[in-house]
N, C-alpha and C positions, 0 to 999 in steps of 0.2 A: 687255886685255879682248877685243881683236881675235882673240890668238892664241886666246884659251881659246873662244871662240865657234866658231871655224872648227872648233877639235879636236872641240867638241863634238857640232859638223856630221857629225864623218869617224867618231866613236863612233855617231853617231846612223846613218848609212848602212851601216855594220856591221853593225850592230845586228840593222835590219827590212831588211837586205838589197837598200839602195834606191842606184840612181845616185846621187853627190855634188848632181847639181841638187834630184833629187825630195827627197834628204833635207834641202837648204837649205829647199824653199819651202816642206817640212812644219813644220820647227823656225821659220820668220820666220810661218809664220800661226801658232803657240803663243804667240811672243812678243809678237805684236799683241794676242795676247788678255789677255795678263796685265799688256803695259803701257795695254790701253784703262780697266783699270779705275781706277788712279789716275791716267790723263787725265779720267779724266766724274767722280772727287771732290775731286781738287785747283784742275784747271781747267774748273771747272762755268761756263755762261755766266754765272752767276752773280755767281762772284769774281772774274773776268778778261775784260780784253775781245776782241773775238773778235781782233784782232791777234794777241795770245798764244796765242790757240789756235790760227789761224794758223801761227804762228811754230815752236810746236813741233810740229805734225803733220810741218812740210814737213821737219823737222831728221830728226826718227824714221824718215820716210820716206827721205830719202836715205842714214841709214846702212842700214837694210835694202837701199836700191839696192846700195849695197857687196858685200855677198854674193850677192843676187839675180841681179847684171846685172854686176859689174865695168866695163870699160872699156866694155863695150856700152852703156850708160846715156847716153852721148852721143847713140847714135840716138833714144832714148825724148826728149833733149834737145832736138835740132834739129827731131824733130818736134814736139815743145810750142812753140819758142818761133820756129817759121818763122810757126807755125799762128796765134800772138797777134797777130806783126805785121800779118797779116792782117787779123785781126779787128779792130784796132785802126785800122788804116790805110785798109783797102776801104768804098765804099761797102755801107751796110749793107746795099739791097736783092739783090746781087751775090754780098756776101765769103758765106753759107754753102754757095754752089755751087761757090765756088773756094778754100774752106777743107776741104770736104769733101774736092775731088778730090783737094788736098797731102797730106791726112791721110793715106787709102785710098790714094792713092799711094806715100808712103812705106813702108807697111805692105805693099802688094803687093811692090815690092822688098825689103823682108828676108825676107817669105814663101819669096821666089823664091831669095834666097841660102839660105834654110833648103834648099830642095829640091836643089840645087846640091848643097851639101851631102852632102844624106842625110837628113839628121836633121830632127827636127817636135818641138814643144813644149816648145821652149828657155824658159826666166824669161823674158826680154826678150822675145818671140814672145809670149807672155802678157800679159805687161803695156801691149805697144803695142798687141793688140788692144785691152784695155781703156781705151786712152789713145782711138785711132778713135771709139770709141763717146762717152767723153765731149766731146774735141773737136769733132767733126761735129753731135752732142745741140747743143753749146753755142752753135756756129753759127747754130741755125735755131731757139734760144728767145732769144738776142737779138735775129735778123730778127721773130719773133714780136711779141718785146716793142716795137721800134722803128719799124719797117718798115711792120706792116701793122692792119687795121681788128681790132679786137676778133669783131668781130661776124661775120666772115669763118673764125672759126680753129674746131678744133675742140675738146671739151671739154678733153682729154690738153693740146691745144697752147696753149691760153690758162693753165690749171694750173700748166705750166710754163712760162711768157715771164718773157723777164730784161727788164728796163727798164732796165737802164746797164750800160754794157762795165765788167768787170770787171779791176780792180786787177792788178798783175803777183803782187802775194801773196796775193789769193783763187785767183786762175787758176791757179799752180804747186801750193796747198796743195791745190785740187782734184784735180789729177792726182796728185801725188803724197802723196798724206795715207797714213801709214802703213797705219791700217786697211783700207784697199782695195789696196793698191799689190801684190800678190803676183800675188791671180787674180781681182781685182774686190771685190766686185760693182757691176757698171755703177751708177751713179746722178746722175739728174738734176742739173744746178748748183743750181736751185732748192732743193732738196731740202737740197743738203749747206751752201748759203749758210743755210740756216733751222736748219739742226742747229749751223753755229757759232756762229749769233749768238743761241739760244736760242727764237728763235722755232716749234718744232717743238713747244713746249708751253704754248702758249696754251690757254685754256680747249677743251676739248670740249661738243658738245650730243650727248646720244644721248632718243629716246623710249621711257620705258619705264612699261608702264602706262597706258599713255593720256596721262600726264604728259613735260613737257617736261624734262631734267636734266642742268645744266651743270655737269662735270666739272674742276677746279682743281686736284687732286692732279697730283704728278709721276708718271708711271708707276715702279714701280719695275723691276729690270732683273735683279736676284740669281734669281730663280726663271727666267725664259727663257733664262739664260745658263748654268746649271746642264741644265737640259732641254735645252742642244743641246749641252753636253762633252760630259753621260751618253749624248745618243745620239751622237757622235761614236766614244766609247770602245765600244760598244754596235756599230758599224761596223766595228770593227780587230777586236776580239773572236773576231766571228763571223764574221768572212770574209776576214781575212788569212789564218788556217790552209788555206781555201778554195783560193785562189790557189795552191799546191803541189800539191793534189787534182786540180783541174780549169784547167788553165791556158791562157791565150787560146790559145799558139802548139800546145798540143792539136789543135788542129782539124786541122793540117797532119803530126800523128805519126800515122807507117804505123800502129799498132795501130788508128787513129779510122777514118784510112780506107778501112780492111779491113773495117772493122764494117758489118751492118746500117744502111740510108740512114735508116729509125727513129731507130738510135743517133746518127748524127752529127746529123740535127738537133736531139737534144735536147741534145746536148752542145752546139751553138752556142747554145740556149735558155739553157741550166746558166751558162755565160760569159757571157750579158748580166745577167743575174739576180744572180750570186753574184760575179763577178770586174773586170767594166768599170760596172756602176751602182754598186757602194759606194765605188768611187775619186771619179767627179764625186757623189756623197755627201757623202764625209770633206772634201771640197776646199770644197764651197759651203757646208758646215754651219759649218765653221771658218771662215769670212770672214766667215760672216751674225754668227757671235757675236762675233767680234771688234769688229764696227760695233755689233752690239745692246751688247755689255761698255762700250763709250763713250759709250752713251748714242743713238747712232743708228738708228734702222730703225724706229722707234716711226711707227705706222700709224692710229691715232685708236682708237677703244673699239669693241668689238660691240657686240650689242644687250642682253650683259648688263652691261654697263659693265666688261668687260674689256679690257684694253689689250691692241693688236695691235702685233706687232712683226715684221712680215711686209712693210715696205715694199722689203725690198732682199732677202728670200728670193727665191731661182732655182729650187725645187720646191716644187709643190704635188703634196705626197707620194701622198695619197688619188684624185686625183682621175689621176696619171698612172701610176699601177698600175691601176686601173679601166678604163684609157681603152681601147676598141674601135676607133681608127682613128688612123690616122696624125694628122692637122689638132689632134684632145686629147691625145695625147702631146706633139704641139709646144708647144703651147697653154700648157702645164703642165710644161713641161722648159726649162732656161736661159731661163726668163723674165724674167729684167734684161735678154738677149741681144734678147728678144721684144719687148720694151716699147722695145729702140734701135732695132730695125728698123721697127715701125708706125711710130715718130716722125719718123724722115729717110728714110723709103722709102714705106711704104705710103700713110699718110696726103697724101703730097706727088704723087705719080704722080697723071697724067691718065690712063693706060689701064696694060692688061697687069702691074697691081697686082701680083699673086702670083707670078707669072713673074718678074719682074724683084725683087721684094725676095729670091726664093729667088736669083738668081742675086749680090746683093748678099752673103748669106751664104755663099754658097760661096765667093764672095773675100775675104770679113772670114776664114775659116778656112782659106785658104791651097791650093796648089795641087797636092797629094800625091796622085796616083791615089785611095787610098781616101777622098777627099772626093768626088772627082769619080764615083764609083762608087756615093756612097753617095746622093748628091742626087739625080742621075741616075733610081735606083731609088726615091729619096722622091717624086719629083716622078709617078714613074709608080705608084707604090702610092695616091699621095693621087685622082689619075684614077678608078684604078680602085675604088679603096673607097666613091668616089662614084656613079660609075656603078653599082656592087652596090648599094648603098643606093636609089636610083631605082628599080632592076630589081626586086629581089629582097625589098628587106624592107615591100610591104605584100602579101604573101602570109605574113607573118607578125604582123599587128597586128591580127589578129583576137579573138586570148584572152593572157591573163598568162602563161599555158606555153607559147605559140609564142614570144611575143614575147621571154620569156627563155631558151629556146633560140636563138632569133636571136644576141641577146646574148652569150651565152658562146660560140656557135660565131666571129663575130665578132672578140670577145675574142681567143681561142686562136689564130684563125685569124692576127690583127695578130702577135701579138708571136712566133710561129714566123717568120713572112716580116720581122719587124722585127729578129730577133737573127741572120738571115741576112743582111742587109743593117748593120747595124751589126757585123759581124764584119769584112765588107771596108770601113768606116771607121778599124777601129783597125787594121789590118792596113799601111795606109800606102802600102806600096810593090806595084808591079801584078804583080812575080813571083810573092807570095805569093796574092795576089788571085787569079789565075788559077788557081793550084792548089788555091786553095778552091772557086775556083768549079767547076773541071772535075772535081774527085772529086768533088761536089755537083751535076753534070749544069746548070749555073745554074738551077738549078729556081726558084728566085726569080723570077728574071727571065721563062724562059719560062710560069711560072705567073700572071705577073699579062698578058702582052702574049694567053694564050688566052682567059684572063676577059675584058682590054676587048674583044677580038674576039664572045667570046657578049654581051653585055651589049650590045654594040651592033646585033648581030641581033635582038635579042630585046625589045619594047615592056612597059615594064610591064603588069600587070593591072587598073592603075586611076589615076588621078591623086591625087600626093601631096595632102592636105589641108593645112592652115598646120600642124597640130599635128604632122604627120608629116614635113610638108618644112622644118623646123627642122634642116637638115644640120649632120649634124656636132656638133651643139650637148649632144649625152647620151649617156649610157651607160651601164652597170651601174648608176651611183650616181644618176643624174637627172644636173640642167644644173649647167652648172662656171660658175661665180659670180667676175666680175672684185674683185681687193682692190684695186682704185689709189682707193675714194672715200672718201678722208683730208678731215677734216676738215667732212664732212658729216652731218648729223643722220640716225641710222636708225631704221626704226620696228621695237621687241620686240616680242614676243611680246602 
């Protein structure tokens, strides 16, 4: 079975044209998907106890470590089980400060052998990020649950507190449970301890009508898990052929950079749209269904007593095509990634909150020029888009035509400077960088350092009001609506 798998690895990278790793980690997230479904109706919590469920996640996941990771799986090892003894052994109020640092340390050292290297986004490189995020998560919802006063914590962190250290076979089946073990999605202990011992479908209340109405049915799963193959395949379809048309390393072929300065920023437009967004697409779509095919990801009812199945999705599709600034595209993009870092970063900092969780994700993502290029220019677009917004948009909030004018100029204006700046992310290495940058005048760059320079000469024409200084908070579509309130009564229509 071994051989006929790998062959069908080396058929499959053939095939769609992909490195041996990309075509492993595409063929182990199909296979998650197909074997989550007779995990969630054979071993429903129903039939068996969570042991057995347990038992076989950790099994399934280690043979996928076999192809995923090989001998490298050791490291994803030693960081799991340096990181338990910790946690088991340290005083609780201490160990998630110094279970963090082992974590993000070990992680920053393979990073570093990645760069060493050459190379970025190895299997193993993916998976230890995801290991960081749940080890370090787990650290600081057991100090939550053990450590400290209820009444001290905030919503997120009382939500999730563990109240007993957990087993050496919930802690490994958490890391490595097949369903997430590829490319995630990050997800709280809480969360996946309630998905194996069935408690993730305890009754619901939603209000509809004016009436209060408690919910007993199981969600069912065949219909959400259908809706995200189809737009998987819906993914490949439409924008694999793309990828030949309009290809990243375009940017850097003499015919681009001969062209009209027009043409080359729309072609780094064209590339973020059609050729680097349907990849992190196809990658988070397939994990989110492999967890939703097992029963996982289930989110409590809307307000029409539909079942949400959005606990472990990483896009919020509508609202980050929509988004007008950098702060809603974050907001609404790798959002598992979003919800680790509020929880051991933001939330926890006594000062220089933002600053200091942006500089946490640049090390959770490693140390390859185009990160360092890309944060760099995030950190300065997010400045300056605020300061625009201060200056510049209540000379526009006077009628519904200026106001969406604002908007779309806004709009256009992000995601030009945002697919400039995400070109030298995927680009990686600074020789390339530079040659993007320099046929492209760094016009990015220098365009947003003469914005903060006018914007700071320059006072607004009147003080924002609450409804206007709501930064950051809207855009084309109105306000972007958190999904983490699982389990709570909502009021319909």
């Amino acid at each position: 079975m071994a051989l006929g798998l790998f062959t069908l690895i080396v058929k499959l990278s053939e095939l769609l044209e992909l490195k041996i790793d990309e075509a492993t980690l595409l063929l182990i997230q199909v296979l998650a998907i197909v074997l989550a479904i007779p995990y969630r109706i054979f071993l429903h919590p129903t039939r068996v106890d969570a042991t057995t469920r347990h038992i076989v996640a950790i099994g399934l996941g280690f043979y996928f470590s076999y192809y995923l990771h090989s001998w490298n799986v050791v490291i994803l090892l030693i960081q799991a089980l340096s990181c338990y003894v910790l946690i088991v052994s340290l005083n609780t109020a201490r160990m998630p400060k110094v279970v963090f640092t082992v974590a993000l340390g070990i992680l920053i050292v393979a990073n570093f052998r990645e760069f060493l290297r050459g190379s970025s986004g190895s299997n193993e490189i993916l998976s230890l990020m995801i290991f960081t995020e749940k080890i370090t998560s787990l650290g600081w919802s057991i100090h939550d649950g053990l450590a400290t006063d209820r009444t001290k914590l905030s919503d997120l962190q009382n939500q999730k507190a563990v109240r007993r250290i957990p087993t050496i076979v919930e802690y490994i089946s958490y890391l490595f449970h097949f369903q997430g073990l590829a490319t995630g999605p990050f997800c709280f202990y809480k969360d996946y301890i309630d998905f194996i011992e069935g408690k993730h479908l305890v009754p619901y209340k939603i209000i509809k009508d004016g009436k209060e109405v408690v919910i007993h049915k199981e969600p069912p799963v065949t219909a959400v898990v259908l809706q995200k193959i189809v737009t998987s395949i819906m993914i490949v379809a439409i924008c694999a052929p793309l990828t030949s048309i309009i290809p990243l390393e375009g940017n850097l072929d003499e015919s681009v950079l001969k062209s009209p300065f027009i043409y080359r920023m729309l072609y780094s437009w064209a590339c973020l749209w059609f050729v680097i967004h349907p990849v992190y697409f196809l990658v988070w779509t397939l994990a989110d269904t492999a967890c939703n095919a097992s029963g996982f990801g289930f989110n409590g009812y809307d307000t029409n007593g539909t079942p949400r199945w959005d606990l472990l999705s990483n896009i919020n599709l509508k609202p980050y095509l929509l988004s007008s600034n950098l702060k809603l595209s974050i907001d609404n993009w790798h959002m598992s990634a979003n919800r680790w870092l509020k929880y051991v970063s933001y939330e926890r900092l006594p000062y220089q909150k933002q600053s200091l969780t942006f500089l946490l994700s640049l090390v959770w993502h490693g140390f390859l020029p185009g990160y360092i290029w890309f944060y760099i220019g995030g950190v300065t677009l997010i400045f300056t888009q605020k300061q625009g917004r201060y200056v510049v948009r209540p000379h526009f909030t006077t009628s519904r035509l200026r106001k969406f004018l604002y908007d779309l100029a806004t709009w256009a204006g992000h995601w030009i400077i945002l697919s400039y700046l995400v070109t030298m992310f995927q680009f990686r290495d600074n020789a390339r960088i530079v040659k993007f940058g320099r046929a492209n005048y760094f016009w990015g760059q220098v365009v947003m350092v003469i914005l903060i320079i006018l914007f700071h000469l320059k006072k607004p024409p009147k003080k924002l009001d609450s409804k206007d200084g709501n930064q950051d908070k809207t855009s084309l579509l109105g306000s972007n609506q958190d999904n983490s309130q699982r389990n709570k009564p909502v009021k319909g229509d």
